[in-house]
PDB file of N, H, CA, C and O in Angstrom:
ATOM      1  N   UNK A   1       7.702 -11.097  12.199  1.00  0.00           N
ATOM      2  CA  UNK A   1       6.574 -10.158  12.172  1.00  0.00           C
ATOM      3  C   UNK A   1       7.039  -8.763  11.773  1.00  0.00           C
ATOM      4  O   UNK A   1       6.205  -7.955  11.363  1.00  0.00           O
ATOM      5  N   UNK A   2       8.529  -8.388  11.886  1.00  0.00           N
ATOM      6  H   UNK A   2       9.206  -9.044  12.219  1.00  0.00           H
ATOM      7  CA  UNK A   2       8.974  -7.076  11.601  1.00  0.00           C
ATOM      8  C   UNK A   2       8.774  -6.759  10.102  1.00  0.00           C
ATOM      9  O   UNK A   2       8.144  -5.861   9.541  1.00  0.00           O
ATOM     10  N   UNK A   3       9.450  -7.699   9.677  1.00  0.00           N
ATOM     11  H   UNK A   3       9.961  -8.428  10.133  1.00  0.00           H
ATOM     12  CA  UNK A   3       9.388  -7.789   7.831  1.00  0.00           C
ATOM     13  C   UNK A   3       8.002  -7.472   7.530  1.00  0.00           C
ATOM     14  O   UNK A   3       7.858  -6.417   6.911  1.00  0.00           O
ATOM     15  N   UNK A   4       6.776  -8.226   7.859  1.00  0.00           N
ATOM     16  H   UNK A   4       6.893  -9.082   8.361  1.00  0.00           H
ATOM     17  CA  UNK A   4       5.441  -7.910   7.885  1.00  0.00           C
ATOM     18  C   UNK A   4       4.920  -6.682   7.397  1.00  0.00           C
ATOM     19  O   UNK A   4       4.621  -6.227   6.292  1.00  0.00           O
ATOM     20  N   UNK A   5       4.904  -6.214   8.816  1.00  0.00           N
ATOM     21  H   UNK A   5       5.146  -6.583   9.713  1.00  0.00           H
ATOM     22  CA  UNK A   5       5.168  -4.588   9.144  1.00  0.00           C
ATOM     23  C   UNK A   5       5.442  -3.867   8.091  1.00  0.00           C
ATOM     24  O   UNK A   5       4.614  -3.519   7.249  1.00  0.00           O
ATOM     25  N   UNK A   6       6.860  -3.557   8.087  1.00  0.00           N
ATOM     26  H   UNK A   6       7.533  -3.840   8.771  1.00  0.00           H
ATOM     27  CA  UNK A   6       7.883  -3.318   7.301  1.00  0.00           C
ATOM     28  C   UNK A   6       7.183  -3.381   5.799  1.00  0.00           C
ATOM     29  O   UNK A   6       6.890  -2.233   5.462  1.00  0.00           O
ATOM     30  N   UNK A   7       6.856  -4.262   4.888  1.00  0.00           N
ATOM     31  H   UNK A   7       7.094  -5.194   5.162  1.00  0.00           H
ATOM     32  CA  UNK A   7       6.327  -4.491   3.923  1.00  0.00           C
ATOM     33  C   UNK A   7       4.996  -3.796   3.820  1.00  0.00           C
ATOM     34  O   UNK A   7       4.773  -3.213   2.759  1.00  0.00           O
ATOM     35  N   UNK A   8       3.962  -3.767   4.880  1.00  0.00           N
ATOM     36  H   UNK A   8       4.143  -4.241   5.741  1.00  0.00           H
ATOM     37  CA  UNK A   8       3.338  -2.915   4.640  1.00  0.00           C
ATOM     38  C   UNK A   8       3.317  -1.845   4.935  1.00  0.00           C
ATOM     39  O   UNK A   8       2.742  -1.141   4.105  1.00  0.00           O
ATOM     40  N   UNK A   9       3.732  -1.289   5.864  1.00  0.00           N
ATOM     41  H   UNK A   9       4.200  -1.862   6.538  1.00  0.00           H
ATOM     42  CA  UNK A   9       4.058   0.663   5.278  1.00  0.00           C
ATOM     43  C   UNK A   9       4.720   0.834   4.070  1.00  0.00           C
ATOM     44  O   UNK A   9       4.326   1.770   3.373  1.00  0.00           O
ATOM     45  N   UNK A  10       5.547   0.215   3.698  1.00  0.00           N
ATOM     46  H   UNK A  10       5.867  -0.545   4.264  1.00  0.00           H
ATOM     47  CA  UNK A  10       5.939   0.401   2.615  1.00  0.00           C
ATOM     48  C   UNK A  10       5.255   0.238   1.160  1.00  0.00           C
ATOM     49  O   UNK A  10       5.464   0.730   0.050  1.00  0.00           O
ATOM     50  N   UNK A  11       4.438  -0.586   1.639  1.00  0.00           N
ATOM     51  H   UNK A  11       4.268  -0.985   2.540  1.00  0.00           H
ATOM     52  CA  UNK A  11       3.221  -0.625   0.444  1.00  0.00           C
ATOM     53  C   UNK A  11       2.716   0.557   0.259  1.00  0.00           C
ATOM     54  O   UNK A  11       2.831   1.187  -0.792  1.00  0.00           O
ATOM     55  N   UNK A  12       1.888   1.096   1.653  1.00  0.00           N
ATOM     56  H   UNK A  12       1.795   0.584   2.507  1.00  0.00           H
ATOM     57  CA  UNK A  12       1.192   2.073   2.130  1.00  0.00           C
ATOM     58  C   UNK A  12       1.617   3.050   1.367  1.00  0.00           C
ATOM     59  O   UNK A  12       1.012   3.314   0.329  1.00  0.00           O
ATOM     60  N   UNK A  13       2.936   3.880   1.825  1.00  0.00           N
ATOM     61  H   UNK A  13       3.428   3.666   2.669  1.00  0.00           H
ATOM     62  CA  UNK A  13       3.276   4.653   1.253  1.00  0.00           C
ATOM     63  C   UNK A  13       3.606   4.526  -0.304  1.00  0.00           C
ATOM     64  O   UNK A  13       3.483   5.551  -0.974  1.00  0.00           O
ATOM     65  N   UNK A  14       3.844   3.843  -0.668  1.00  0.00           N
ATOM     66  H   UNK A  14       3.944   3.010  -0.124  1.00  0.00           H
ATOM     67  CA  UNK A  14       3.778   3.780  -2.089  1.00  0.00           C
ATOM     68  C   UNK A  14       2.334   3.668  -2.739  1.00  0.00           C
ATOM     69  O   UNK A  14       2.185   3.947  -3.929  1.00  0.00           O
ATOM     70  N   UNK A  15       1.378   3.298  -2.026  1.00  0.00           N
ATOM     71  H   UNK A  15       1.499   3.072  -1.059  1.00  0.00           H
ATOM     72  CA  UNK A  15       0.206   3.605  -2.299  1.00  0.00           C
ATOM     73  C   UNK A  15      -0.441   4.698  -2.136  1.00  0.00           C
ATOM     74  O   UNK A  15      -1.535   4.772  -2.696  1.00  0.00           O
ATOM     75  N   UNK A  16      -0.027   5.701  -1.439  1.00  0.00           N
ATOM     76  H   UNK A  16       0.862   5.641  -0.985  1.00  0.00           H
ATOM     77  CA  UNK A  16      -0.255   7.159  -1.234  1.00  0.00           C
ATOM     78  C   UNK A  16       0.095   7.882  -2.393  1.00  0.00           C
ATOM     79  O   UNK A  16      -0.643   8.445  -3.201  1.00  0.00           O
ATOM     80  N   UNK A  17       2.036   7.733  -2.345  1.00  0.00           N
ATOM     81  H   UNK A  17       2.635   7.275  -1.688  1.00  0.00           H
ATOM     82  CA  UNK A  17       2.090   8.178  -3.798  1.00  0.00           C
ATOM     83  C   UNK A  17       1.801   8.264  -5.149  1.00  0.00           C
ATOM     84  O   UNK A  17       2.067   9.162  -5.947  1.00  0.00           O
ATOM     85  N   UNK A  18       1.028   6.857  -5.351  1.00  0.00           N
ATOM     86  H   UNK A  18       0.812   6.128  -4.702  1.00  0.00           H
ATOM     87  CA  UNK A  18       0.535   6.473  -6.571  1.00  0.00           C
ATOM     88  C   UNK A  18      -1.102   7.139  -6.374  1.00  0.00           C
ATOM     89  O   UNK A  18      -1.730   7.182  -7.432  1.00  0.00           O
ATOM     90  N   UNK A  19      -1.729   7.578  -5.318  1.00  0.00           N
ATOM     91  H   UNK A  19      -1.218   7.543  -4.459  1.00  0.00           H
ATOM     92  CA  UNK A  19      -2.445   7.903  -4.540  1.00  0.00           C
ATOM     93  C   UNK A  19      -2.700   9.543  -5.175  1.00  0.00           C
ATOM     94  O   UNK A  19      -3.607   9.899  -5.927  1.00  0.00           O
ATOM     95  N   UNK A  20      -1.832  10.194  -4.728  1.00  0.00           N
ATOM     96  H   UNK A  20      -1.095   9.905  -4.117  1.00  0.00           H
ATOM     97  CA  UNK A  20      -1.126  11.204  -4.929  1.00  0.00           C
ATOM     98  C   UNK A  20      -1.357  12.073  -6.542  1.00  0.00           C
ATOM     99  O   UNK A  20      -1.781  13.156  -6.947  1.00  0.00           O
ATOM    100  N   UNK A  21      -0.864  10.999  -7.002  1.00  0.00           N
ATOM    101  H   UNK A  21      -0.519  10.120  -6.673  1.00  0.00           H
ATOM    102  CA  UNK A  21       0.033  11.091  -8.699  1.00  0.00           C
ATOM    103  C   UNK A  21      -1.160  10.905  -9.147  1.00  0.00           C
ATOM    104  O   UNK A  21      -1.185  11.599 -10.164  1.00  0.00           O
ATOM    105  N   UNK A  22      -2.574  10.209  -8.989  1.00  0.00           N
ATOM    106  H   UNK A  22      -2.554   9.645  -8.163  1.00  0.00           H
ATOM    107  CA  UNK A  22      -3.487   9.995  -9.330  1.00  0.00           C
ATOM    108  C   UNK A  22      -4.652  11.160  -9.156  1.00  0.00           C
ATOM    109  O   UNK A  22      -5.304  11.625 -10.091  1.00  0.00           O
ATOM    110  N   UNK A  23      -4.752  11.454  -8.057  1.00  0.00           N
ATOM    111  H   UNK A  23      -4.223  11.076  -7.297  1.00  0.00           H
ATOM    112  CA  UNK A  23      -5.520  12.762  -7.508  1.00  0.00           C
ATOM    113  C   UNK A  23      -5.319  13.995  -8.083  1.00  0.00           C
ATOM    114  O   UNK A  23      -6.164  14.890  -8.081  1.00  0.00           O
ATOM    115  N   UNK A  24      -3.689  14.106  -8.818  1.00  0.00           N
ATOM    116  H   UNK A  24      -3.003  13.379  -8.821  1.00  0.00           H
ATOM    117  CA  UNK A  24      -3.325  14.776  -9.305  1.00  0.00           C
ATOM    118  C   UNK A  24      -4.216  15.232 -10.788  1.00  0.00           C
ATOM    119  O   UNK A  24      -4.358  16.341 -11.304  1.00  0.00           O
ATOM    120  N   UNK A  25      -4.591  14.233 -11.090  1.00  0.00           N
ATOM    121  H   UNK A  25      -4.475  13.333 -10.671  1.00  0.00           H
ATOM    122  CA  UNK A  25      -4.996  14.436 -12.752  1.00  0.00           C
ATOM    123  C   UNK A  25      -7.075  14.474 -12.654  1.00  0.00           C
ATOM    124  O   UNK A  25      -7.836  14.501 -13.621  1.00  0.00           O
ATOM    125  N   UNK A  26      -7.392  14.464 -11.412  1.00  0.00           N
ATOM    126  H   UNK A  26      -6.774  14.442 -10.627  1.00  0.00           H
ATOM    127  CA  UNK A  26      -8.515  14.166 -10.992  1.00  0.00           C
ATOM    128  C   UNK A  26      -8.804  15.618 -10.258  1.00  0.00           C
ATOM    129  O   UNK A  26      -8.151  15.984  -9.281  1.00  0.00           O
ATOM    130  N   UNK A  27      -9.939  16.453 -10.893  1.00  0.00           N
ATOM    131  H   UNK A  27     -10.470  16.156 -11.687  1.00  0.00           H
ATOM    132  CA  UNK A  27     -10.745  17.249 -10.235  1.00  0.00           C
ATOM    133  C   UNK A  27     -11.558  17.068  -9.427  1.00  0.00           C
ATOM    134  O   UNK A  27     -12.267  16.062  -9.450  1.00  0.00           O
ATOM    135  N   UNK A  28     -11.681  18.227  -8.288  1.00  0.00           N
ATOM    136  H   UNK A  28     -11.106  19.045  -8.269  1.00  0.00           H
ATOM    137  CA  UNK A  28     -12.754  17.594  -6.930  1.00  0.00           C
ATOM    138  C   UNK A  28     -12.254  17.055  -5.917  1.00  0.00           C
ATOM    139  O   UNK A  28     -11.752  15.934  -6.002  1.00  0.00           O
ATOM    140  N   UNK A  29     -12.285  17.652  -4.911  1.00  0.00           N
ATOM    141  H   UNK A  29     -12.692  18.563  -4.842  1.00  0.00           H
ATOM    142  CA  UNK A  29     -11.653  17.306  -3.953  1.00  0.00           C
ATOM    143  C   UNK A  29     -11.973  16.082  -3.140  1.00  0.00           C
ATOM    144  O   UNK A  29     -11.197  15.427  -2.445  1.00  0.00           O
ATOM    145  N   UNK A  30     -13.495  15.858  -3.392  1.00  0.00           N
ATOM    146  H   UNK A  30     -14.125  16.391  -3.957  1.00  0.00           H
ATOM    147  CA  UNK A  30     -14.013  14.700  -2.635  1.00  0.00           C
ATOM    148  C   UNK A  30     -13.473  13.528  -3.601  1.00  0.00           C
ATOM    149  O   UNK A  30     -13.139  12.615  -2.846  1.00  0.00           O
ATOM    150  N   UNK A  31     -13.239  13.148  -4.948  1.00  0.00           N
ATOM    151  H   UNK A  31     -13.510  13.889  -5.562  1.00  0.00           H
ATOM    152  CA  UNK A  31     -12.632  12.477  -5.662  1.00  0.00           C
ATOM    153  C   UNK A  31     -11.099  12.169  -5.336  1.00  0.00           C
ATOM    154  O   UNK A  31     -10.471  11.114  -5.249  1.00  0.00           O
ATOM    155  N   UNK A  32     -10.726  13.597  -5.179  1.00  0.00           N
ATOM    156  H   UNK A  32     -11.236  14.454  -5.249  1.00  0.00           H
ATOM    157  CA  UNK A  32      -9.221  13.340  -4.495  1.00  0.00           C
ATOM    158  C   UNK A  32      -8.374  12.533  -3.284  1.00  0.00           C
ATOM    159  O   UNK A  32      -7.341  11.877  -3.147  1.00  0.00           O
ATOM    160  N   UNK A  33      -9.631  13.079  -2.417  1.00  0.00           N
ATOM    161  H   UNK A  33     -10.470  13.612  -2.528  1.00  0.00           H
ATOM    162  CA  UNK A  33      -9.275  12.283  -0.837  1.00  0.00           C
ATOM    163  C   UNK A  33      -9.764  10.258  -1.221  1.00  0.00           C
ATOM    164  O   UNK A  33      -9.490   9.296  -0.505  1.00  0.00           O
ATOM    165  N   UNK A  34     -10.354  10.259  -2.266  1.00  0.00           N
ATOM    166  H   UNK A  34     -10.578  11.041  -2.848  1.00  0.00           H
ATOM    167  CA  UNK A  34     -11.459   8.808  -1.876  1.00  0.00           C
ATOM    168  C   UNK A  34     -10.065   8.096  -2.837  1.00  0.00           C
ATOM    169  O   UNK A  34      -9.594   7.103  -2.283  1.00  0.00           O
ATOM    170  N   UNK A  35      -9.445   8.449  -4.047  1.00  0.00           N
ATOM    171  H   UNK A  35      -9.828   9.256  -4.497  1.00  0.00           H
ATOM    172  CA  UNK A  35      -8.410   7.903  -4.719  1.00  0.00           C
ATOM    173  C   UNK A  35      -7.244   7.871  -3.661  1.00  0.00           C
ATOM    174  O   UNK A  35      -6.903   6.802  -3.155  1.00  0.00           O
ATOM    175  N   UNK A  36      -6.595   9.150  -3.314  1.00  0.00           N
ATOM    176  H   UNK A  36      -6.872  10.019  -3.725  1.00  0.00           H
ATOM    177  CA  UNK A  36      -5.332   8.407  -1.729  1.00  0.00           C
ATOM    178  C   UNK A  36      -6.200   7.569  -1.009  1.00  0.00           C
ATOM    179  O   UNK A  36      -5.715   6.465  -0.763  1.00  0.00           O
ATOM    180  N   UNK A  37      -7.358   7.769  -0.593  1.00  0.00           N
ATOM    181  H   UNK A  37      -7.752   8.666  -0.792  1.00  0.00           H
ATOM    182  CA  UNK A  37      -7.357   6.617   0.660  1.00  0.00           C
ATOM    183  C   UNK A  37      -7.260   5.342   0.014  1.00  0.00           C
ATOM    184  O   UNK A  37      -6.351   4.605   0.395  1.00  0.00           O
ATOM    185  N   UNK A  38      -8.277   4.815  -1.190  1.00  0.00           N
ATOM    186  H   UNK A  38      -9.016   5.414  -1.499  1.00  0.00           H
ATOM    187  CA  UNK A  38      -8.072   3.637  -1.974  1.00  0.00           C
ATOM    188  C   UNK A  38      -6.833   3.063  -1.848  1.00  0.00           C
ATOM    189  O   UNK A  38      -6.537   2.131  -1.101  1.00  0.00           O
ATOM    190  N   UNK A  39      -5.856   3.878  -2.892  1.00  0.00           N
ATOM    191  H   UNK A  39      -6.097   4.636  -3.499  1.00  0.00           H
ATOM    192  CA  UNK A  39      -4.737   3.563  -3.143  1.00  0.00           C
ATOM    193  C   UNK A  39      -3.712   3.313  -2.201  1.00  0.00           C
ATOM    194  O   UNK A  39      -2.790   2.590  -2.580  1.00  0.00           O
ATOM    195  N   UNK A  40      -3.678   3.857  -0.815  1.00  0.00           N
ATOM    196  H   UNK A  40      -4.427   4.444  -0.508  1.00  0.00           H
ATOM    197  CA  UNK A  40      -2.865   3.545   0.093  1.00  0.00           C
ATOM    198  C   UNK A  40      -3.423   2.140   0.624  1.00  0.00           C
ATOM    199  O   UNK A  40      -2.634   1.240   0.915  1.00  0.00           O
ATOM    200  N   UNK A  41      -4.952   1.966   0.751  1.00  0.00           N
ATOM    201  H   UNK A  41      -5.593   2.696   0.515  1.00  0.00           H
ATOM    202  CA  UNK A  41      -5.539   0.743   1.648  1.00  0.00           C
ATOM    203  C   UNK A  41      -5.097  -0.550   0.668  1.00  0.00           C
ATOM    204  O   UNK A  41      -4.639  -1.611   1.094  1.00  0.00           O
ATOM    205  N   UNK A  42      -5.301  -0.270  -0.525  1.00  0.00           N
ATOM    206  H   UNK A  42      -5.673   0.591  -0.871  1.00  0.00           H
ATOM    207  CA  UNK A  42      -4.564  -1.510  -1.459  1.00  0.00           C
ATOM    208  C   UNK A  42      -3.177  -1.677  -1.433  1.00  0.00           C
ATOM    209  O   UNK A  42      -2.634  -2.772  -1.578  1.00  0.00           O
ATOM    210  N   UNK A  43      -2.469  -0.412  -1.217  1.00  0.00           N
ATOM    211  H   UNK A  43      -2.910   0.478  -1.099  1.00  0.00           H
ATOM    212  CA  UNK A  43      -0.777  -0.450  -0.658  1.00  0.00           C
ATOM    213  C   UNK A  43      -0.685  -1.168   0.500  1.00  0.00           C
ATOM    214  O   UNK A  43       0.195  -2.009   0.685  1.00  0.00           O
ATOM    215  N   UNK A  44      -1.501  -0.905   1.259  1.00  0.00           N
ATOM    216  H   UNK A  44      -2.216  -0.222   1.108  1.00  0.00           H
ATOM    217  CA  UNK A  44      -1.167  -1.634   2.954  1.00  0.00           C
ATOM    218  C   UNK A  44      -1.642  -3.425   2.405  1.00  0.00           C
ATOM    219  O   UNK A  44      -1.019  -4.466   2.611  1.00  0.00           O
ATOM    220  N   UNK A  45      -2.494  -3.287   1.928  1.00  0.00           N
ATOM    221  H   UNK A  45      -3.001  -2.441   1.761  1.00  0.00           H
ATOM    222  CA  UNK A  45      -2.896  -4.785   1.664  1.00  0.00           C
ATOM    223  C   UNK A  45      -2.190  -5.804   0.810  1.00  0.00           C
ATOM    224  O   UNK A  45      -2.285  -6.986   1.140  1.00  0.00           O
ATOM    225  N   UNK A  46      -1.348  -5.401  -0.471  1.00  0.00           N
ATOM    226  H   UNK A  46      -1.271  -4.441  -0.739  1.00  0.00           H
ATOM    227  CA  UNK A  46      -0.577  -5.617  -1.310  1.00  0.00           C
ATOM    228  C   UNK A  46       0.783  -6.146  -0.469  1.00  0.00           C
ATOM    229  O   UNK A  46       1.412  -7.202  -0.532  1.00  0.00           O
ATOM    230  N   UNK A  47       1.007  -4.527   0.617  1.00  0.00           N
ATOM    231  H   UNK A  47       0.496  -3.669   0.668  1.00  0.00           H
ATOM    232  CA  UNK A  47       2.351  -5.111   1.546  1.00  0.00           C
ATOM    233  C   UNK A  47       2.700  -6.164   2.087  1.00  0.00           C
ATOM    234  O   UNK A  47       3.677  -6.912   2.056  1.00  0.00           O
ATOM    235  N   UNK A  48       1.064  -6.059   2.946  1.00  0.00           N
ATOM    236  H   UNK A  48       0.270  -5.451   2.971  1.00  0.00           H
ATOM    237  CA  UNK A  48       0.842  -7.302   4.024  1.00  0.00           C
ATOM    238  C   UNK A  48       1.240  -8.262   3.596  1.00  0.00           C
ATOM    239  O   UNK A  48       2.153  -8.817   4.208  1.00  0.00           O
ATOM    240  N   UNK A  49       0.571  -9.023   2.021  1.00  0.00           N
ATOM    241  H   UNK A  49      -0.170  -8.572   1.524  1.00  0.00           H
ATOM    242  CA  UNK A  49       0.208  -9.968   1.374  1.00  0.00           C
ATOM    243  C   UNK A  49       2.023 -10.523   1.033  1.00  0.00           C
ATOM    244  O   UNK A  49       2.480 -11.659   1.160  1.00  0.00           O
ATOM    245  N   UNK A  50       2.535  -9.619   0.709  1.00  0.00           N
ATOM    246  H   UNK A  50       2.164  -8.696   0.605  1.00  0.00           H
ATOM    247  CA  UNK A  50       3.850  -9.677  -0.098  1.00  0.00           C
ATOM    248  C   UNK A  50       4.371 -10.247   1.151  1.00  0.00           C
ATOM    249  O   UNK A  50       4.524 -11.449   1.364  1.00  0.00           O
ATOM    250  N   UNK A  51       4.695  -9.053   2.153  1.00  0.00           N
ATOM    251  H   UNK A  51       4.571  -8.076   1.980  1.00  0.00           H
ATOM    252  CA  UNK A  51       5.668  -9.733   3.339  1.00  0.00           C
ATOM    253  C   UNK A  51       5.272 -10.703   4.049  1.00  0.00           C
ATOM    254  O   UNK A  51       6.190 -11.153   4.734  1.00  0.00           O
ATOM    255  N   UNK A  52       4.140 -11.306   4.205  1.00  0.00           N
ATOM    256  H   UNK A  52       3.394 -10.940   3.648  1.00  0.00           H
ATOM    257  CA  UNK A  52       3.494 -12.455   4.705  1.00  0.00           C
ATOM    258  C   UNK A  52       4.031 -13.813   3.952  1.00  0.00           C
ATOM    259  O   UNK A  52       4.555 -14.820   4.428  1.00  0.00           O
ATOM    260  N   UNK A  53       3.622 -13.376   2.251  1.00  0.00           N
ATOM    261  H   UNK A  53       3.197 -12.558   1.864  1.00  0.00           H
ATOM    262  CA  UNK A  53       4.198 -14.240   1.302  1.00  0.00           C
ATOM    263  C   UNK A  53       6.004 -14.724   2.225  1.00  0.00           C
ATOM    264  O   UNK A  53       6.273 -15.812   2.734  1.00  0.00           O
ATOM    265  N   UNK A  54       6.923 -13.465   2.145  1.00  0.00           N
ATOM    266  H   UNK A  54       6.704 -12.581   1.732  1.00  0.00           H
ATOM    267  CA  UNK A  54       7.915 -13.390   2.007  1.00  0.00           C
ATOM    268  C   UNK A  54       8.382 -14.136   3.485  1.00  0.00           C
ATOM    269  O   UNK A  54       9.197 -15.057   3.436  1.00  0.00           O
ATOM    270  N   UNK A  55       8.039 -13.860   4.284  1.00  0.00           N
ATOM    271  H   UNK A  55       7.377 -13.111   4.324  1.00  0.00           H
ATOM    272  CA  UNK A  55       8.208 -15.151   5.937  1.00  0.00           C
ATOM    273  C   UNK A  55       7.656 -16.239   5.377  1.00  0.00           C
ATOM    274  O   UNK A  55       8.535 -17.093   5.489  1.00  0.00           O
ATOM    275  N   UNK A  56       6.957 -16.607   4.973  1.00  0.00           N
ATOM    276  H   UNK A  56       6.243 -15.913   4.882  1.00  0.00           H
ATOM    277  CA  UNK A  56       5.910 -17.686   4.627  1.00  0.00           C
ATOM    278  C   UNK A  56       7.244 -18.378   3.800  1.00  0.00           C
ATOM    279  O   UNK A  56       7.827 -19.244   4.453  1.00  0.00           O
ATOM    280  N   UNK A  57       7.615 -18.182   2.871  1.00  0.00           N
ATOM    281  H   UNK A  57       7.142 -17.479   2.340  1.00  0.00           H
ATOM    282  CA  UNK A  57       8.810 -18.936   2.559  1.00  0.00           C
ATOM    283  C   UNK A  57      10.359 -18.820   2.507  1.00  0.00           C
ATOM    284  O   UNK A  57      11.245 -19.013   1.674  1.00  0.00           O
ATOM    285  N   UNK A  58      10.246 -18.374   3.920  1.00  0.00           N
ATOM    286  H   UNK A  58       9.525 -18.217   4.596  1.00  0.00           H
ATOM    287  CA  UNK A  58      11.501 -18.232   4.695  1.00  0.00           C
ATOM    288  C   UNK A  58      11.460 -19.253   6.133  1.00  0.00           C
ATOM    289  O   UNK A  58      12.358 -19.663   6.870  1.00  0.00           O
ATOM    290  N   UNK A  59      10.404 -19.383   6.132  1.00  0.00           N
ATOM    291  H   UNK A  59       9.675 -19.050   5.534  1.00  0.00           H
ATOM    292  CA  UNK A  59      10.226 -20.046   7.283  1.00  0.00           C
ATOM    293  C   UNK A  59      10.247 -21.645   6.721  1.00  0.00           C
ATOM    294  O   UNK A  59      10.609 -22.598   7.411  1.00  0.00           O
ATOM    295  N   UNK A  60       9.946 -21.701   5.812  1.00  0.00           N
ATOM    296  H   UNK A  60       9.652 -20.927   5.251  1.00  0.00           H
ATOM    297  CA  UNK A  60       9.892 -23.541   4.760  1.00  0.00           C
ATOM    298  C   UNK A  60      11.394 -23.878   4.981  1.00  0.00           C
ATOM    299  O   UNK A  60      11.811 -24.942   5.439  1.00  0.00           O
ATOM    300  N   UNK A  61      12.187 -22.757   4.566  1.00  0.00           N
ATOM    301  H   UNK A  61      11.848 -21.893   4.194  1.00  0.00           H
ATOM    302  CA  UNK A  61      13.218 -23.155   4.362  1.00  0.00           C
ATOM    303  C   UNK A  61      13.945 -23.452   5.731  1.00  0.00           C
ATOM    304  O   UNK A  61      15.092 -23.897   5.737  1.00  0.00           O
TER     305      UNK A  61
END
């Protein structure tokens, strides 16, 4: 379950940054906040998915 975890903050935050980097080129602040939140909630979800994947066939073996 650590790896889990682990995989998704790490999504997260890489979804902030891309989050971030995006908001950047985007006027409006209400545009700004709604692109980080997106982009981090698809980071956390992407993570999950990955490190779930990643026990999921660790555990086969």
């Amino acid at each position: 379950m650590g790896k889990v975890f682990l995989f998704a903050l790490l999504g997260g935050v890489m979804g902030a940054v891309l989050g971030i980097v995006a908001a950047l080129f985007v006027s409006g602040n209400n545009f700004r906040v709604m692109f980080l939140m997106t982009f981090t909630e698809i980071g956390v979800i992407v993570g999950l998915l990955g490190g779930a994947k990643i026990e999921d066939t660790k555990s086969v073996n």
